[in-house]
VEXZA-498771 format. One record per residue (C-alpha): residue number from 1; residue in three letters; x, y, z. Coordinates in nm, 2 decimals, always signed. Example, Ala and Ser with C-alpha at 12.3 -4.5 7.8 and 13.67 -1.06 7.14 Angstrom:
BEGIN
{r 1, ALA, {+1.23, -0.45, +0.78}};
{r 2, SER, {+1.37, -0.11, +0.71}};
END
This chain:
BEGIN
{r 1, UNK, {+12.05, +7.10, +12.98}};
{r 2, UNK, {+11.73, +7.22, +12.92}};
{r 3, UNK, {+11.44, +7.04, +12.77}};
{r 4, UNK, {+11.40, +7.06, +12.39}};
{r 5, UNK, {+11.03, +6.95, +12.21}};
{r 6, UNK, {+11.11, +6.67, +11.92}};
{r 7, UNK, {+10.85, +6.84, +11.75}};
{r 8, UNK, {+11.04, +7.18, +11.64}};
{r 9, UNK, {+10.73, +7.31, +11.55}};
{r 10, UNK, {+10.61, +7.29, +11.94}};
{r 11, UNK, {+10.92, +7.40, +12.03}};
{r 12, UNK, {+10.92, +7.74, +12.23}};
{r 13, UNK, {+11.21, +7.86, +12.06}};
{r 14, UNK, {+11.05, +7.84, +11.76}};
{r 15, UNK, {+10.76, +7.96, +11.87}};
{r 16, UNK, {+10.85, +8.25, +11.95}};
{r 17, UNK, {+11.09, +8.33, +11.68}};
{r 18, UNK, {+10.79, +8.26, +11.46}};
{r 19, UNK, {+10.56, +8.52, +11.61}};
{r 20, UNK, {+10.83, +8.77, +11.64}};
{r 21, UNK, {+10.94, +8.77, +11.26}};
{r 22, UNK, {+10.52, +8.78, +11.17}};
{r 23, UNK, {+10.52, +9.11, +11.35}};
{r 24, UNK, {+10.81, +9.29, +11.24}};
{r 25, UNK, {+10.96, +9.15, +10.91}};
{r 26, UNK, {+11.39, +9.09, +10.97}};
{r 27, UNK, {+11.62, +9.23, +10.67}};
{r 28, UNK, {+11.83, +8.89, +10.76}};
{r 29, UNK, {+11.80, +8.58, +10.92}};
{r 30, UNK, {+12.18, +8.45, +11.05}};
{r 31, UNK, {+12.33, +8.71, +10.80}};
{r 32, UNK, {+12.10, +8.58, +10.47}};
{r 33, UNK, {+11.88, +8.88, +10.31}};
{r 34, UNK, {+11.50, +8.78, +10.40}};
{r 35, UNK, {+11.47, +8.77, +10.02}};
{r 36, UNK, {+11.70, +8.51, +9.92}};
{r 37, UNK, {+11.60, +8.31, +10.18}};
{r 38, UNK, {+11.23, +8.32, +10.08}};
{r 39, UNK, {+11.40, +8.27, +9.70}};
{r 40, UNK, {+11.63, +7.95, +9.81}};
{r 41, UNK, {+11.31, +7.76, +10.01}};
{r 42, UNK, {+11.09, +7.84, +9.68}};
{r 43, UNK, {+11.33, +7.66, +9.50}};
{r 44, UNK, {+11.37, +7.40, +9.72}};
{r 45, UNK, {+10.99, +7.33, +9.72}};
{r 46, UNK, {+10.99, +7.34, +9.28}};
{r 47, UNK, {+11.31, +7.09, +9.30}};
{r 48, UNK, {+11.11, +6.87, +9.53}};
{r 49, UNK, {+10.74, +6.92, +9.61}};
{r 50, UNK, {+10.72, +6.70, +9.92}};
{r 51, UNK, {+11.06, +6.83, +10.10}};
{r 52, UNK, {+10.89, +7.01, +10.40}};
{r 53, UNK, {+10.59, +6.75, +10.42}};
{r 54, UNK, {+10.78, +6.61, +10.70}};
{r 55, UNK, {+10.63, +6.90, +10.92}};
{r 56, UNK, {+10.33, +6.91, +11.12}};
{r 57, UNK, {+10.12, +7.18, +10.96}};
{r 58, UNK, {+10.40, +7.21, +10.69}};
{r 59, UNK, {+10.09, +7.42, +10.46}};
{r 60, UNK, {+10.05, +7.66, +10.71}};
{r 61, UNK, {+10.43, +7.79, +10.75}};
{r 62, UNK, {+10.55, +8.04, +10.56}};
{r 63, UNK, {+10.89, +8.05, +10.38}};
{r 64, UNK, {+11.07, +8.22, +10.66}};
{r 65, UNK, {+10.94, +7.99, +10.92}};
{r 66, UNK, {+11.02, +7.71, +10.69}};
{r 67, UNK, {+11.42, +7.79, +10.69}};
{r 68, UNK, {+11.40, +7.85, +11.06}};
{r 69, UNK, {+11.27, +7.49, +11.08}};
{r 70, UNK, {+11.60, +7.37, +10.87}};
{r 71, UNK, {+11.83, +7.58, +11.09}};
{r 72, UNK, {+11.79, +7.46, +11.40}};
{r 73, UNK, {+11.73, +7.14, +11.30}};
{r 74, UNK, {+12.04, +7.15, +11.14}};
{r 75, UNK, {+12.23, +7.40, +11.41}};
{r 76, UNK, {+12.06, +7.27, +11.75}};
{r 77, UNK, {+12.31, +7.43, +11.94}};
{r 78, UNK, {+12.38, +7.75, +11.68}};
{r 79, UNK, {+12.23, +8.09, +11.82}};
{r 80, UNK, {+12.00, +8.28, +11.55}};
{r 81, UNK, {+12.06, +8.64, +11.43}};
{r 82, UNK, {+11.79, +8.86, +11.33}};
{r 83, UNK, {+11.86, +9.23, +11.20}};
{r 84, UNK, {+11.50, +9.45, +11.26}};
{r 85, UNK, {+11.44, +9.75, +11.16}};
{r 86, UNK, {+11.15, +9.95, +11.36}};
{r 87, UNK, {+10.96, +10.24, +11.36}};
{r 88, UNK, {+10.89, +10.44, +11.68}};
{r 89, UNK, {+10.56, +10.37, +11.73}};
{r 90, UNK, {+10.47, +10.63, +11.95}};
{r 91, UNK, {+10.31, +10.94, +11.70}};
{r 92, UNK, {+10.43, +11.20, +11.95}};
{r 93, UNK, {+10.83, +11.04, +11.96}};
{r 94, UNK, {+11.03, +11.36, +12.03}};
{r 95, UNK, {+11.38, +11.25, +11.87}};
{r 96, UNK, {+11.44, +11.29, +11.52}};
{r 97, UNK, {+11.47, +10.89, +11.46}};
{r 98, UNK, {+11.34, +10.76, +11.13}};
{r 99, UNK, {+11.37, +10.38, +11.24}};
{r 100, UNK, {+11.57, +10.20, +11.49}};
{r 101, UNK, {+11.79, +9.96, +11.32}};
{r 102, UNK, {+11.95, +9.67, +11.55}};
{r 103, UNK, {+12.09, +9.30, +11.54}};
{r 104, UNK, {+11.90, +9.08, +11.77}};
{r 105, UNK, {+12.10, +8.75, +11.95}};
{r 106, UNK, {+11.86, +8.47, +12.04}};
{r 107, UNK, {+12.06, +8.22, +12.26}};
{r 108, UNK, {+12.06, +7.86, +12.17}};
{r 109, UNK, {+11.82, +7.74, +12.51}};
{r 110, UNK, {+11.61, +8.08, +12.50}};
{r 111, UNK, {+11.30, +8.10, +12.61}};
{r 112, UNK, {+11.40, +7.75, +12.83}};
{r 113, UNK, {+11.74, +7.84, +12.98}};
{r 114, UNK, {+11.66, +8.13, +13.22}};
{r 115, UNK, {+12.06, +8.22, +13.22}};
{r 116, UNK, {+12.04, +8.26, +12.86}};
{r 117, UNK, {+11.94, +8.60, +12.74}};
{r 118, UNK, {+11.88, +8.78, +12.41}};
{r 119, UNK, {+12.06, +9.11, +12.35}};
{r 120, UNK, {+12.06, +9.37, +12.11}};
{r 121, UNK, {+12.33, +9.58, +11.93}};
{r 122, UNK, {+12.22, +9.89, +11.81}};
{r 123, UNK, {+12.33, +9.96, +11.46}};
{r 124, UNK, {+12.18, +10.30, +11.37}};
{r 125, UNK, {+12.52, +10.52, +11.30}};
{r 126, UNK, {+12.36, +10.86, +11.36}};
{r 127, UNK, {+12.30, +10.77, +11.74}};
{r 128, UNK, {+12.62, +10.84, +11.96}};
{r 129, UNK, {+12.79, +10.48, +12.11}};
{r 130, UNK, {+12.70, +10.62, +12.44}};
{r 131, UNK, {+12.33, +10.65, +12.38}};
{r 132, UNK, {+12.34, +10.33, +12.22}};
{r 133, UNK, {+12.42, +10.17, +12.48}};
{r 134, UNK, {+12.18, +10.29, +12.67}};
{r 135, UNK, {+11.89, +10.16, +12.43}};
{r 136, UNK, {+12.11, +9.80, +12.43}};
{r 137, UNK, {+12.12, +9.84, +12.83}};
{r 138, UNK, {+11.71, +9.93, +12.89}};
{r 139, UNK, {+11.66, +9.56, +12.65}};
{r 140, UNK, {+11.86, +9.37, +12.90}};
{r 141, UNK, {+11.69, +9.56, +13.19}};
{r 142, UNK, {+11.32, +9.46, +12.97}};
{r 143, UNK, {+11.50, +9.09, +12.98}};
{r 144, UNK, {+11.52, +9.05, +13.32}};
{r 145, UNK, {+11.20, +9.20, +13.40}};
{r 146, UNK, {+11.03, +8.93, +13.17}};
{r 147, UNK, {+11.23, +8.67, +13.30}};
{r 148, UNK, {+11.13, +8.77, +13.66}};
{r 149, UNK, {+11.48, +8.85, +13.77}};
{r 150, UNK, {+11.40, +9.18, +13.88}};
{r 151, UNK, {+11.09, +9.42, +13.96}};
{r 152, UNK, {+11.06, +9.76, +13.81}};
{r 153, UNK, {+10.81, +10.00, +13.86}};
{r 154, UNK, {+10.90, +10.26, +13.52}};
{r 155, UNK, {+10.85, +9.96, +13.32}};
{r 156, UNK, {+10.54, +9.75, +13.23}};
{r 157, UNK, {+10.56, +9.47, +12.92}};
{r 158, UNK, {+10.35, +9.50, +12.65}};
{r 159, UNK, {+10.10, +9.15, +12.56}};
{r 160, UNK, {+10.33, +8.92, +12.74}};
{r 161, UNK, {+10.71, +8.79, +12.80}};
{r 162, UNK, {+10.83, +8.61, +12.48}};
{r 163, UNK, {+11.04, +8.80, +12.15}};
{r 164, UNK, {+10.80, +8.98, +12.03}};
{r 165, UNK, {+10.66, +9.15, +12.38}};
{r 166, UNK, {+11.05, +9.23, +12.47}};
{r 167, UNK, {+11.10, +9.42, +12.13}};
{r 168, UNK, {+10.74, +9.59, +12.15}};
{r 169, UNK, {+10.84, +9.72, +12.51}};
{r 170, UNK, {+11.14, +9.80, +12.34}};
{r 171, UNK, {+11.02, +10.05, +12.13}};
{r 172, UNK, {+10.71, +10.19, +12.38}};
{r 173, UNK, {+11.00, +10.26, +12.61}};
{r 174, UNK, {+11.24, +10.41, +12.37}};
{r 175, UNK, {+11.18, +10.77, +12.45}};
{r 176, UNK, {+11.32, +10.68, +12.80}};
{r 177, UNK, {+11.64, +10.52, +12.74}};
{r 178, UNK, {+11.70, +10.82, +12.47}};
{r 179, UNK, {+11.68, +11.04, +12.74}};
{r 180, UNK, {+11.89, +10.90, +13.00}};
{r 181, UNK, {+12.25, +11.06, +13.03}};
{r 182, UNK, {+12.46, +10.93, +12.78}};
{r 183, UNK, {+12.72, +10.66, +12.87}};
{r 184, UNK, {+13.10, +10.70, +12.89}};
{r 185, UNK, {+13.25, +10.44, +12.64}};
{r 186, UNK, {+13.57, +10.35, +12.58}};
{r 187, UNK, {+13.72, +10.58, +12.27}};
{r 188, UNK, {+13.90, +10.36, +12.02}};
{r 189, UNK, {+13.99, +10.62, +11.76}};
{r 190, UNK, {+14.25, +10.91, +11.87}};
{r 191, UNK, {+14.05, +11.23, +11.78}};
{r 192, UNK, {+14.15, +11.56, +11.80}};
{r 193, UNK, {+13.84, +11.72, +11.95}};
{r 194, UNK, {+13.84, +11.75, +12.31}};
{r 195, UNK, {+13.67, +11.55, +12.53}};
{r 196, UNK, {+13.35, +11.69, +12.67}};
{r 197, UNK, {+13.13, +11.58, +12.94}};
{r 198, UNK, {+12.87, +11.38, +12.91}};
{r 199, UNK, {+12.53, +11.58, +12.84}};
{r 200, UNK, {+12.16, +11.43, +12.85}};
{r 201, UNK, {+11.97, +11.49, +12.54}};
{r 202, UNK, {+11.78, +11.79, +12.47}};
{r 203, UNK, {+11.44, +11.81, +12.43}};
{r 204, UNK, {+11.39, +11.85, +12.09}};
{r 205, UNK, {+11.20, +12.17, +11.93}};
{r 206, UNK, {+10.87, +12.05, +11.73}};
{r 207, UNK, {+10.91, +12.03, +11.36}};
{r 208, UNK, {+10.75, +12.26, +11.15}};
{r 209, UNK, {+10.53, +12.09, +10.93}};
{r 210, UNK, {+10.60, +12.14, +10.57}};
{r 211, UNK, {+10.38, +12.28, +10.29}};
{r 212, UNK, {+10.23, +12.02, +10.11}};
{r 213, UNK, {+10.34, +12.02, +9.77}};
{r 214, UNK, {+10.31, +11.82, +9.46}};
{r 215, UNK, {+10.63, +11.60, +9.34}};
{r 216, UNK, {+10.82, +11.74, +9.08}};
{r 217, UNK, {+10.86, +11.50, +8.79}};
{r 218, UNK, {+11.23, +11.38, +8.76}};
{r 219, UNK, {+11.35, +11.50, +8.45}};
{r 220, UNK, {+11.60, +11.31, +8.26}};
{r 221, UNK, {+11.88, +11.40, +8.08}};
{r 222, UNK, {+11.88, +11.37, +7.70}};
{r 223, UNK, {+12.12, +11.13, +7.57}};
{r 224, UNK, {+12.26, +11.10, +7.27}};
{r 225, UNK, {+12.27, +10.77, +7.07}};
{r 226, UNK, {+12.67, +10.77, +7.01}};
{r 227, UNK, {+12.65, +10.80, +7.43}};
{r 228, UNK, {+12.42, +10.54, +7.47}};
{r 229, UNK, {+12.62, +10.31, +7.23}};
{r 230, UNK, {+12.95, +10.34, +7.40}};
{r 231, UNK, {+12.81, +10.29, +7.68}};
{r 232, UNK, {+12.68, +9.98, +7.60}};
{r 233, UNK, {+13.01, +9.84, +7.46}};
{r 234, UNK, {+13.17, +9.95, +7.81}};
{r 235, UNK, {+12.97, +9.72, +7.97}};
{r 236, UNK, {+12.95, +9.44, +7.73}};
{r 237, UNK, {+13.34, +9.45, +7.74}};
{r 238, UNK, {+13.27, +9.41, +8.13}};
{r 239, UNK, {+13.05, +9.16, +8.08}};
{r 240, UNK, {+13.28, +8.93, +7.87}};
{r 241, UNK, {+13.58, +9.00, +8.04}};
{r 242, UNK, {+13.48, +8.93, +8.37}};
{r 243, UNK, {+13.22, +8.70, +8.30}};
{r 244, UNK, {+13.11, +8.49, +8.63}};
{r 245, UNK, {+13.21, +8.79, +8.84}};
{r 246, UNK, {+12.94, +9.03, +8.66}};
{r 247, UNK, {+12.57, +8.94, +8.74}};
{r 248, UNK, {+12.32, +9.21, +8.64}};
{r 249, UNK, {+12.08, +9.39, +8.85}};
{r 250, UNK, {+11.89, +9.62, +8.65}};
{r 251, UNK, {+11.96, +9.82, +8.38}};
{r 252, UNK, {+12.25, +10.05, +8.54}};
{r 253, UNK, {+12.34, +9.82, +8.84}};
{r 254, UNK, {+12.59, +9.58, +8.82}};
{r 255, UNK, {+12.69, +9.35, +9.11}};
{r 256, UNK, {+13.04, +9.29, +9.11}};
{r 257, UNK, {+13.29, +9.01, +9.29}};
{r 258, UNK, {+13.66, +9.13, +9.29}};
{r 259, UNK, {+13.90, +8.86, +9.49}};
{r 260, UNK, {+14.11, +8.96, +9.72}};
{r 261, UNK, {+14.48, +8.97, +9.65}};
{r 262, UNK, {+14.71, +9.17, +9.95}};
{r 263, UNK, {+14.74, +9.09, +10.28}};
{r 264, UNK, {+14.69, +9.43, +10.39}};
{r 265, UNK, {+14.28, +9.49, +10.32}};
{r 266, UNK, {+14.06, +9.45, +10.60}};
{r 267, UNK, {+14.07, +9.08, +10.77}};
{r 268, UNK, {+13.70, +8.98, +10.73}};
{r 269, UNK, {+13.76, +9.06, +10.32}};
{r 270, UNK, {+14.08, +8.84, +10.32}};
{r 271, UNK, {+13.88, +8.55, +10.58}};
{r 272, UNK, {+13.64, +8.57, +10.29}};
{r 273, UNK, {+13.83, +8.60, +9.97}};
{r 274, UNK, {+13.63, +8.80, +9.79}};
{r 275, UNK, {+13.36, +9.09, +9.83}};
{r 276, UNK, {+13.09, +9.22, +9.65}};
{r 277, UNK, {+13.03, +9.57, +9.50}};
{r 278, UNK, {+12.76, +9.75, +9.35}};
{r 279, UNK, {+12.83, +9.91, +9.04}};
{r 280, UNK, {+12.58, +10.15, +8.89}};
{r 281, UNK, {+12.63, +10.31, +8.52}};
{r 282, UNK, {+12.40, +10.60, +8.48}};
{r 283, UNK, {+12.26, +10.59, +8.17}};
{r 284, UNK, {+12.47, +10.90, +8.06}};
{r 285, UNK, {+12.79, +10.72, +8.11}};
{r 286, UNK, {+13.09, +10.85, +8.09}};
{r 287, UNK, {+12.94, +11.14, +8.10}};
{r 288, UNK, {+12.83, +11.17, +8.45}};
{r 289, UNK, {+13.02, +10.93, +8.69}};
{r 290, UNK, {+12.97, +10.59, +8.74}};
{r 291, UNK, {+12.90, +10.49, +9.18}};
{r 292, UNK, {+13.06, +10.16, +9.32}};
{r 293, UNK, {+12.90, +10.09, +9.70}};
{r 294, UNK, {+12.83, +9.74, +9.85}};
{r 295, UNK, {+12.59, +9.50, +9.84}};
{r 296, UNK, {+12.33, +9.58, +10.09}};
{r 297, UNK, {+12.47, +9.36, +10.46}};
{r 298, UNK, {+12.73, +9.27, +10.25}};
{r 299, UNK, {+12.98, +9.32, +10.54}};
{r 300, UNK, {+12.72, +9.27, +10.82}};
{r 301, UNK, {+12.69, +8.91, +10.69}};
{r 302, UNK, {+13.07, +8.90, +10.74}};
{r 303, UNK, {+13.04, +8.98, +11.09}};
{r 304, UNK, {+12.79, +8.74, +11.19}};
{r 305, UNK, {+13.02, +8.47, +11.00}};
{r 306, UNK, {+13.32, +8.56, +11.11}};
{r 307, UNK, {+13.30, +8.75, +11.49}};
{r 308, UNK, {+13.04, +8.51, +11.63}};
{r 309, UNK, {+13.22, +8.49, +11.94}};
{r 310, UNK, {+13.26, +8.83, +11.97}};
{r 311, UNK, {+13.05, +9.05, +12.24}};
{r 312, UNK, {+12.84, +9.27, +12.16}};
{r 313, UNK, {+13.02, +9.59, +12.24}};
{r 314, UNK, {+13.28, +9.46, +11.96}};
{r 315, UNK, {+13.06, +9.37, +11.69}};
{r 316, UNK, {+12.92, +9.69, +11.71}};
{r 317, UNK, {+13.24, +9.86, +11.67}};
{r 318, UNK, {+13.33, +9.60, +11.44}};
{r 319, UNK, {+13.02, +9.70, +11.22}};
{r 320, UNK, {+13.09, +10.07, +11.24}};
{r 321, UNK, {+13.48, +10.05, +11.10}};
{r 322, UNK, {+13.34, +9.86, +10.81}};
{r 323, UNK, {+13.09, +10.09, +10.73}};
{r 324, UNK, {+13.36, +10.36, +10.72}};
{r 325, UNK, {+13.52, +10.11, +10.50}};
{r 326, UNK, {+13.22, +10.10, +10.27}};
{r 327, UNK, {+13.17, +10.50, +10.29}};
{r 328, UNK, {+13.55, +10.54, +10.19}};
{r 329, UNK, {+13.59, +10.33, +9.90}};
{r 330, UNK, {+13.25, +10.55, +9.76}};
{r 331, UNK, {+13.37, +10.85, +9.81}};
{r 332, UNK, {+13.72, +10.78, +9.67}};
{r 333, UNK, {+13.62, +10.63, +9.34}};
{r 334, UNK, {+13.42, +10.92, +9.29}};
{r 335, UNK, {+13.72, +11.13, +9.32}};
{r 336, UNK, {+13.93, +10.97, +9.17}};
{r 337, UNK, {+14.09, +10.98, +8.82}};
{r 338, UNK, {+14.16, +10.64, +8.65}};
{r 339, UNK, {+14.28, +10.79, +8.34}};
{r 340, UNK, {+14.03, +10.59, +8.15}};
{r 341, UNK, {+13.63, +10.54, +8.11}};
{r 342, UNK, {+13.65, +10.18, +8.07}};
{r 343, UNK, {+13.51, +9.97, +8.30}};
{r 344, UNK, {+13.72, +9.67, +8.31}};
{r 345, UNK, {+14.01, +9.93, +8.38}};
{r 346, UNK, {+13.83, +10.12, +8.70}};
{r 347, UNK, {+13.75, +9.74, +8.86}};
{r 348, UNK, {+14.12, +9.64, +8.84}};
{r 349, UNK, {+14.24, +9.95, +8.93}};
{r 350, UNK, {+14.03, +9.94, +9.24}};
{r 351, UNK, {+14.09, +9.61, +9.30}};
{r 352, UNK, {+14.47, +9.57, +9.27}};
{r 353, UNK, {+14.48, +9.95, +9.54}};
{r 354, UNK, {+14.16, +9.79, +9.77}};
{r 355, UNK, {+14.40, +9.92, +10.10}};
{r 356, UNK, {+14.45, +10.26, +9.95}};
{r 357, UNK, {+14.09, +10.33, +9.87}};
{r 358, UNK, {+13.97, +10.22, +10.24}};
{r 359, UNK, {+14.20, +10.53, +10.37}};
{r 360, UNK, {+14.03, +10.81, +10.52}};
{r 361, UNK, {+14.00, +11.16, +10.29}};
{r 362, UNK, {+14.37, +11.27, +10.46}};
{r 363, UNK, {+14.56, +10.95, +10.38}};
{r 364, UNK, {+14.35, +10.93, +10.01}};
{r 365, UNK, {+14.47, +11.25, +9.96}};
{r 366, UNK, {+14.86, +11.19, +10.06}};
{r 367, UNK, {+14.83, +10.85, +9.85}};
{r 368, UNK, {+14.72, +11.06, +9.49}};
{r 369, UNK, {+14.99, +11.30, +9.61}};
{r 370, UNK, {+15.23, +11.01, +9.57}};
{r 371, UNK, {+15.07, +10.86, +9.25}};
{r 372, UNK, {+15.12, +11.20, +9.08}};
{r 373, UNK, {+15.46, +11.26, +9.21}};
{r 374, UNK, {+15.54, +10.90, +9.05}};
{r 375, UNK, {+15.37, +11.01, +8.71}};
{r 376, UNK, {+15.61, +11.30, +8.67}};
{r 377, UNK, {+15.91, +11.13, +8.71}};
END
């Protein structure tokens, strides 16, 4: 057992996660969005002034470290999940790569426990698994340079060996693990290409640099009032009729909980019971189509409930069917026809035919082939 400081605020642990979440801002702690986490503590402080006085230096923490505190006083033995999103840092960075978007495991006795280590999953779907991997594979190898378990010459840490040096080395040795060869992983999904061999990444060309312009002001549509007003009763019929499962957004997006009913939807929907959607009603309704998507980490959040026992390898695969999931259900509402503009209708309808509106395009298609043979007879 390793050693644990009564103080959590001395704590290494702490520490560390503390300094690493100053320098690049997680979208979730444990699967909560960073904003309702920093919403719930407010609240907690209104409802009782003196709740975090208990804490050495309580002034000084700010509302993320605050809800660490609670966690692992209240989860001594939970790991903690962070999702990060960074920016290359490097002005030069070859690869087209906006920003690097991974889920970060912190073991229960890390920075203590030598044998426990913190890994990465790589969550960016426009990088191939195989180079993935490779990024998730040159953190482990930053790991066990930190935690003296081996020597390597290609690699120097940046400003120490806690969190936040293993994710800065991260991302000042990113170019390198982009352009090792990519790895042979296992294929899940039968596809009809044919398989290839591996290739190492090609140098990119340099970018041209674009023109500078000036924006073009949006221009929006002119609506009329009889549009405007039916729209509005839409959605005040939505409102009343599904009351609690309606909360509003702004003025065109709506988030929406639909239950889950049949046994064949996706198993992390059914383990929760419910999932929440997106719904946005432009403000030309019915006119131009209304977009359901998820809640942002809606499913991701799932995953970290549900698979915590998964490795990492899985979760990632995990996240990626999901998010096909997510892409699938978009792109089928929009095509299809509901027979009605009513909102109330399109929900149910989507609700009640969840496992048809996961298919892929092919299936979709061969489902509304069905639906319209059934119409006809």
């Amino acid at each position: 057992m390793s050693r644990r400081s009564k103080d959590i605020t001395k704590s290494l642990r702490f520490l560390q996660v503390s300094k690493l979440i100053r320098t690049f801002k997680p979208v979730t702690i444990n699967g909560v969005a960073t904003k309702a986490i920093i919403k719930e503590i407010k609240e907690k402080e209104t409802d009782d002034p003196d709740y975090f006085k208990s804490y050495k230096n309580y002034a000084r923490l700010s509302f993320l470290q605050k809800y660490l505190l609670e966690y692992i006083k209240n989860n001594p033995d939970g790991s903690i999940y962070l999702s990060l999103v960074i920016k290359p840092s490097d002005p030069d960075f070859p690869f087209d790569l906006e920003k690097l978007k991974f889920m970060l495991t912190i073991p229960t006795d890390f920075p203590e426990d030598k044998e426990q280590r913190p890994k990465i999953a790589v969550l960016n779907e426009e990088i191939p698994r195989g180079f993935a991997y490779n990024i998730e594979a040159g953190f482990q190898r930053i790991v066990s340079i930190a935690q003296c378990a081996i020597k390597d010459e290609e690699i120097e840490l940046v400003e120490g060996i806690g969190l936040t040096s293993l994710v800065m080395t991260l991302d000042k040795y990113l170019e390198v693990f982009l352009k090792q060869e990519k790895k042979e992983t296992i294929k899940f999904v039968k596809t009809k290409k044919k398989q290839e061999k591996p290739k190492p990444v090609e140098e990119p060309k340099p970018k041209p640099q674009p023109k500078s312009q000036p924006p073009k002001p949006k221009v929006k549509p002119k609506v009329s009032q009889q549009v405007l007003k039916h729209r509005r009763q839409l959605i005040d019929e939505m409102c009343y009729k599904l009351d609690e499962s309606v909360s509003k957004f702004r003025d065109d997006n709506y988030k929406v909980t639909i239950p889950m009913y049949k046994t064949t939807i996706p198993e992390l929907w059914k383990l929760n019971g419910s999932i929440d959607l997106m719904v946005s009603i432009p403000e030309n309704y019915p006119e131009e189509p209304l977009k359901i998507t998820f809640r942002n980490n809606f499913n991701e959040n799932l995953i970290i409930k549900f698979c915590e026992n998964e490795d990492q390898f899985e979760m990632v695969k995990i996240i990626k069917q999901y998010k096909n999931y997510e892409r699938n259900i978009t792109s089928n509402v929009k095509s299809y026809d509901f027979g009605s503009d009513n909102l109330v209708v399109i929900i149910n309808g989507l609700t009640n035919n969840l496992d048809q509106f996961i298919l892929d395009e092919p299936k979709f298609d061969d489902y509304l082939k069905t639906v319209k043979s059934l119409q006809v007879m």
